[in-house]
GUFIVO-409890 format. One record per residue (C-alpha): residue number from 1; x, z, y negated. Coordinates in steps of 0.001 Angstrom, whole numbers, plus 500000, padded with zeros to 6 digits. Example, Ala and Ser with C-alpha at 12.3 -4.5 7.8 and 13.67 -1.06 7.14 Angstrom:
REM GUFIVO-409890
<node pafi="1" u="512300" w="507800" v="504500"/>
<node pafi="2" u="513670" w="507140" v="501060"/>
This chain:
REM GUFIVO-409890
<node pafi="1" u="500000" w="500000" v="500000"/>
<node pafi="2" u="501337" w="499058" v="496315"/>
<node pafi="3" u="501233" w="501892" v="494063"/>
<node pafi="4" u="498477" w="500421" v="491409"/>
<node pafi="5" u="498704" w="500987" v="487542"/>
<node pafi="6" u="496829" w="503812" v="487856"/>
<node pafi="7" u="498691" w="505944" v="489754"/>
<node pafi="8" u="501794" w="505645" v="488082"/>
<node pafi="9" u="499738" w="506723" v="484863"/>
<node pafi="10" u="498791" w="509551" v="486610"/>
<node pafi="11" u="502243" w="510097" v="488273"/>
<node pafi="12" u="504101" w="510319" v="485270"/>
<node pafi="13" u="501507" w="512715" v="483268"/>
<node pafi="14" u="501913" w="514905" v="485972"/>
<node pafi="15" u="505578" w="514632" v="486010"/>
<node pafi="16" u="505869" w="514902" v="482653"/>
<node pafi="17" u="503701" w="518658" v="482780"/>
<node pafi="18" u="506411" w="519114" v="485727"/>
<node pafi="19" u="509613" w="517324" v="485300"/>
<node pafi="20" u="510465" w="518906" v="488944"/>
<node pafi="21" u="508801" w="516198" v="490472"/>
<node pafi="22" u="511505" w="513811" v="488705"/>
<node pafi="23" u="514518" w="515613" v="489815"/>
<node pafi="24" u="512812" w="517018" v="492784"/>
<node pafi="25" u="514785" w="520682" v="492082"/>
<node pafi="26" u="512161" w="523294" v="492823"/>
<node pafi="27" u="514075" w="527104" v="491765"/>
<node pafi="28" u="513301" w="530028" v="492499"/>
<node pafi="29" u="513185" w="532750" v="496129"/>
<node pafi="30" u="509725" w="530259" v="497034"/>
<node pafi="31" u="511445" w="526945" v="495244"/>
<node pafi="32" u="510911" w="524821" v="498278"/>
<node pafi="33" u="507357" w="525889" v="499109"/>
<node pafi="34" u="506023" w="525416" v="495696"/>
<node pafi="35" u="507508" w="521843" v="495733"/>
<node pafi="36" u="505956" w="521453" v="498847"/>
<node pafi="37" u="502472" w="522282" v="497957"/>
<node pafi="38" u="503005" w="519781" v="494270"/>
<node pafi="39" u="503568" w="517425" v="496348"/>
<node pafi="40" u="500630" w="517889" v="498688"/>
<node pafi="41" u="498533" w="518026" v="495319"/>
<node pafi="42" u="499712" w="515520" v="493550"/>
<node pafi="43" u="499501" w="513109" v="497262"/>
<node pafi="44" u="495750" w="514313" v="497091"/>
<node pafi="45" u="494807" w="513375" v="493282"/>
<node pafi="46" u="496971" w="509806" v="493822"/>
<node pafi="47" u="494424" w="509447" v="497436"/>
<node pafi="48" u="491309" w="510241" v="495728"/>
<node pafi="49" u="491773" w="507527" v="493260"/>
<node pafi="50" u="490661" w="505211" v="495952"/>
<node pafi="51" u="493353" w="502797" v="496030"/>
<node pafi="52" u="494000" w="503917" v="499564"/>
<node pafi="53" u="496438" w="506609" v="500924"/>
<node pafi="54" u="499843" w="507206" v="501124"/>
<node pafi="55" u="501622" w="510658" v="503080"/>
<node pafi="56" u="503082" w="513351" v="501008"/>
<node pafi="57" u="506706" w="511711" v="502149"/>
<node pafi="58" u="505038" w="508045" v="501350"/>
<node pafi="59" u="504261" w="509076" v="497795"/>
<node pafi="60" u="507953" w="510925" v="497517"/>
<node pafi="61" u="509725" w="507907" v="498658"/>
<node pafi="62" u="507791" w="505850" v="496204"/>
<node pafi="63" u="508724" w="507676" v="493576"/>
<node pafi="64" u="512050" w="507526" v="494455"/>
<node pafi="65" u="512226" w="503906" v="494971"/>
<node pafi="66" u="510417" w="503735" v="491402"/>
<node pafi="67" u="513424" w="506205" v="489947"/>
<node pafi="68" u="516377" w="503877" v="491769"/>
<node pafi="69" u="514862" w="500018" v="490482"/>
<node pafi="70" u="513597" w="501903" v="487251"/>
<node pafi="71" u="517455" w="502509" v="486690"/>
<node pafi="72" u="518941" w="499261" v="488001"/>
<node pafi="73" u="516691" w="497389" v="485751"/>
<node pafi="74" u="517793" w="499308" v="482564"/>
<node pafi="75" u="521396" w="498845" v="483817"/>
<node pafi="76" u="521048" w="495421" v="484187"/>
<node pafi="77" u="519436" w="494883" v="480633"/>
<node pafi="78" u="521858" w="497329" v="479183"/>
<node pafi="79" u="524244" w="495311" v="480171"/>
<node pafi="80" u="522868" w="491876" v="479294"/>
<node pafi="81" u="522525" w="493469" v="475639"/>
<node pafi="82" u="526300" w="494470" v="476010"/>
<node pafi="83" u="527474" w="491507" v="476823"/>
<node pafi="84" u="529681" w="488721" v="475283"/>
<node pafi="85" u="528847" w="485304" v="474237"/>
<node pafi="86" u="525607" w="485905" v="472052"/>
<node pafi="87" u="522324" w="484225" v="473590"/>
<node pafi="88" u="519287" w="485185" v="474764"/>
<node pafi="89" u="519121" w="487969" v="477780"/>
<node pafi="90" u="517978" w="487008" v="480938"/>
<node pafi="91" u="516901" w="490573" v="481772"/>
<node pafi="92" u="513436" w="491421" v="482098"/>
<node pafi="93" u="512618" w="493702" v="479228"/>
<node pafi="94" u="511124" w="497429" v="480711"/>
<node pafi="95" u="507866" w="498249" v="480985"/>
<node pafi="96" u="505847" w="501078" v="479175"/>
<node pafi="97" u="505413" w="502757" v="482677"/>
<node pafi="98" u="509230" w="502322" v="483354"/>
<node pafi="99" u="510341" w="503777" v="479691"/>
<node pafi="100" u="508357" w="506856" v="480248"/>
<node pafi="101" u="509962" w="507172" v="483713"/>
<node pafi="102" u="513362" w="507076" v="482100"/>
<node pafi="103" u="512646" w="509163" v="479495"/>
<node pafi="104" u="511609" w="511613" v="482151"/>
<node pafi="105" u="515165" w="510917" v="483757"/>
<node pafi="106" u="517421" w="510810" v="480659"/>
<node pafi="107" u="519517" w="508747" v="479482"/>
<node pafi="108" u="522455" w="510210" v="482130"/>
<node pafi="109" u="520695" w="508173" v="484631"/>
<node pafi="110" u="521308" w="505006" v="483083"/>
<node pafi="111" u="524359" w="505728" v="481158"/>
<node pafi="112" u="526587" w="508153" v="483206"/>
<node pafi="113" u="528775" w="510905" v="481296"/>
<node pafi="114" u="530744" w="507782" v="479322"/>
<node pafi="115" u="534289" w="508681" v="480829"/>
């Protein structure tokens, strides 16, 4: 199942009320079992849009597939923009959705530390 427009609206208001779910670091003595049951939340809410269902792991992995092409595209265009020679960029600009997912990353993501 594609994740639909929807649910990476709803994805990314929810991970921006909990940036855990971006860097998946849940602290605390009950860290892991409170990421655990945000996940199994969040898996429900995405499900009951009606787009069809995805596993708690299914809708992990998707995010995390979203995270790594999110930040290959804005290396790629970052890049492009860097380069020599002048001219148009080839690189397909990012999307609203993919912005706010970076944002939600930072700019280390993209970037690195600069050394």
């Amino acid at each position: 199942m594609k994740v639909r427009t929807d649910q990476c609206d709803l994805l990314l208001t929810m991970a921006e009320n909990t940036p855990e779910l971006i860097t998946n670091k849940f602290n605390g003595i009950a860290g892991k079992a409170k990421g655990h049951a945000m996940w199994q939340t969040l898996a429900n809410i995405l499900n009951d849009l009606g787009f069809g269902e995805k596993t708690t792991a299914e809708w992990r992995r998707a995010l995390t597939d979203w995270k790594s092409k999110t930040k290959a595209k804005a290396a790629k265009l970052r890049m492009a923009q860097e380069g020599t020679g002048g001219g148009l960029s080839t690189a397909l600009p990012l999307t609203d959705y993919e912005k706010r997912l970076l944002s939600l990353m930072g700019n280390f993501a993209v970037e690195g530390d600069g050394e």
